[in-house]
N, C-alpha and C positions, 0 to 999 in steps of 0.2 A: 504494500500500500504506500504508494508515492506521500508527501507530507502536504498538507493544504498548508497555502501560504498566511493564512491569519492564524494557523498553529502557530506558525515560527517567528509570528511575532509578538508573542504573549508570553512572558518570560515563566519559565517552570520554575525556577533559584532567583533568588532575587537576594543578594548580600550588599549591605552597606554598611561603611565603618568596622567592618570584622577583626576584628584583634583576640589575640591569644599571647599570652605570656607563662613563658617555664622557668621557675625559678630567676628572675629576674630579667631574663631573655626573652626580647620578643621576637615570637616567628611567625605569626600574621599581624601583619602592620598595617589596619585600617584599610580592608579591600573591599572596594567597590565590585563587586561582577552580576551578570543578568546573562541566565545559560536560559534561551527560549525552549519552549517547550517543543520536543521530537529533535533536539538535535545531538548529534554526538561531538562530545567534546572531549580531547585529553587534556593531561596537566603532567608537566613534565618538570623537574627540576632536581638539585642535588641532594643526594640525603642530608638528613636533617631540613630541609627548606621549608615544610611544612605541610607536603603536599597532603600524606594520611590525616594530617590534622585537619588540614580544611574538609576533607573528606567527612571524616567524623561531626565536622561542625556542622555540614549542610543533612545529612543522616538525621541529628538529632541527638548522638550519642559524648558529647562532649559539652557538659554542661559549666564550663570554665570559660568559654567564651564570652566575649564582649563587646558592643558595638556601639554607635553613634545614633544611629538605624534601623532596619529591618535584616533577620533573616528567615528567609520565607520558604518554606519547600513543597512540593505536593504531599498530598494524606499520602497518597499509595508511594511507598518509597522502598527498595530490595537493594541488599549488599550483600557483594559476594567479595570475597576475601582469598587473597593469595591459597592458603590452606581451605580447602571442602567446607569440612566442618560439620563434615556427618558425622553423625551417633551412631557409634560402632555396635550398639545393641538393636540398633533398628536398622530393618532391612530397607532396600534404596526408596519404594516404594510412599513405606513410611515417613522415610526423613523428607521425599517430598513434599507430600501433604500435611509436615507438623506444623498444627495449629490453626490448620483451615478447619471452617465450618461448612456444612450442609454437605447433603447427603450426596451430590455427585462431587466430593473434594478428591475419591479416588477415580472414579473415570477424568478427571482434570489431570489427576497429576498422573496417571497412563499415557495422556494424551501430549503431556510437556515431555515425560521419558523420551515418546514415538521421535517429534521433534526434537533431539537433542542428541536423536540414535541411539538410545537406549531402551529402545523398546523389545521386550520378551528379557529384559535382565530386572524386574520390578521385585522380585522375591530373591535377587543377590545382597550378600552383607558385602558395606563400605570395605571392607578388607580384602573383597573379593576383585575388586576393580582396578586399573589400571590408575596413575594418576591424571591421566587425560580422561578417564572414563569419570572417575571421583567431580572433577570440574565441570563434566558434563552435565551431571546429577545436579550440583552446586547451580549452574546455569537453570536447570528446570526448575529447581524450588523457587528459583527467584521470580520465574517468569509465569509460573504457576497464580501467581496473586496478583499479577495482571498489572505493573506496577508503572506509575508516569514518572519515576525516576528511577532509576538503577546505574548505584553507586559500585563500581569495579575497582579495588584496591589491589594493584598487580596480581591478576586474578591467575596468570600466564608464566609467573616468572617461577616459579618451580618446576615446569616442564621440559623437555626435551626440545629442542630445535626443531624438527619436524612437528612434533604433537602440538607445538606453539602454533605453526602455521595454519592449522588445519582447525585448530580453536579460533585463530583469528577469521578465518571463514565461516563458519558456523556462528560464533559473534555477531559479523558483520549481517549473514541474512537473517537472524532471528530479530535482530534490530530494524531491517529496513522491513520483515512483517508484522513485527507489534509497533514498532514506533514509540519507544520510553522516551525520555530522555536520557541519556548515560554521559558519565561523569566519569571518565578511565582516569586512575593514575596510574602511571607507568615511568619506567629509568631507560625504556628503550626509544630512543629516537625514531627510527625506522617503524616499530610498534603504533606509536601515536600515528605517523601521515598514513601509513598502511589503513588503520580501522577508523578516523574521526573527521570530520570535516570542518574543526578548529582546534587548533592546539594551544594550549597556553605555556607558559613557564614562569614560576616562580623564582623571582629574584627578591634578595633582602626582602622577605615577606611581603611582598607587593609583586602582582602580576606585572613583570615586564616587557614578555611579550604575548602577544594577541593575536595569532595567524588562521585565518583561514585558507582550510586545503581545496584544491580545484584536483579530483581524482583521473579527471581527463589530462592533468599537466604531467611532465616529470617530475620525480619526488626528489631528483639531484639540488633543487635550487630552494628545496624546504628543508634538505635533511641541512646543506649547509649552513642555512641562516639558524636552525635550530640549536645546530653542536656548535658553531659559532657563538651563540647566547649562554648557552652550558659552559663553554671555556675551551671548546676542544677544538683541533685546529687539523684537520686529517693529513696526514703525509702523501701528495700529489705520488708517490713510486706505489 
């Protein structure tokens, strides 16, 4: 489902004045952002720069935050996290539907397995799965609840180089057929223009830059202006 264009322009996050301080250190420094609704956006910047934080902030799960402002998210909100985070005592089936109500919550979450290719593995225990197969899972619970935000905390970076790519396509069309908004944070440059159609990067707690990606262009004159931002400077041999 292509995006109506008065979606994407009705902002789904709405942050003003966002600050967070740790132990004396601030690592969101009063950020302005507005992520419209249906679109995918990364955030990219160094450890430590903040990114899980803000992550956490706009979730709802970081109640130390502080603002000037507004922060504003939709009701329906899902986050998936580098580790699964299935319950090793419930079988996959289960861990997708915990906590859904009404009585088709299991033909729902069959039908998020089908989608995500794990369909006929609903009575495997989380031990039984691969870790690409684990994140698959992690994918359906999220999408299972049908969510106008979904928040990805390097959801990919425990994976293997192949099993990375082929999550990022599966990502990528389960997003353009539900249409959430998401919110990636990721350390992989290549990662972000690959899956988002705006990248950010966090410098000194303040977004510093604000790119939008054009998927019909080459990705040579994003990744460099990107690593260039990061500090990294490629060796032309």
């Amino acid at each position: 489902m292509a995006p109506h264009t008065e979606q994407l322009t009705r902002p789904a996050v709405r942050l003003r004045g966002l600050t967070r301080s740790f132990g004396g250190r601030t690592v969101l420094d009063g950020i302005d952002l507005d992520l419209p609704a249906g679109q995918f956006t990364a955030l990219l910047g160094h450890s430590g720069s903040g990114k899980s934080t803000l992550l956490r902030a706009v979730a709802g799960l970081d109640q130390g935050v502080a603002g000037s402002g507004e922060l504003s998210a939709p009701e329906r909100v899902s986050v998936v996290f580098q580790d699964s985070r299935l319950l090793p005592w419930r079988r996959v089936l289960e861990n997708v539907v915990l906590g859904l109500d009404g009585k088709d919550a299991y033909d729902r979450g069959r039908a998020a397995l089908e989608e995500v290719g794990l369909g006929g593995r609903e009575r495997a225990w989380p031990g039984e799965l691969s870790g690409g197969e684990a994140q698959r899972a992690a994918l359906a619970r999220s999408l299972v609840r049908e969510p106008e935000l979904l928040l990805a905390d390097e959801p990919f970076g425990a994976l293997d180089a192949l099993t990375r790519i082929k999550m990022h396509h599966l990502l990528r069309e389960l997003w353009k057929r539900h249409r959430p908004s998401v919110l990636l944070v990721t350390h992989d440059v290549d990662e972000a223009i690959a899956l988002a159609d705006r990248v950010l990067v966090l410098e000194q707690g303040r977004v510093g830059v604000d790119l939008a990606i054009d998927h019909t262009h080459s990705r040579d004159e994003y990744r460099t202006r990107l690593l260039a931002a990061l500090g990294v400077t490629e060796d032309p041999a």
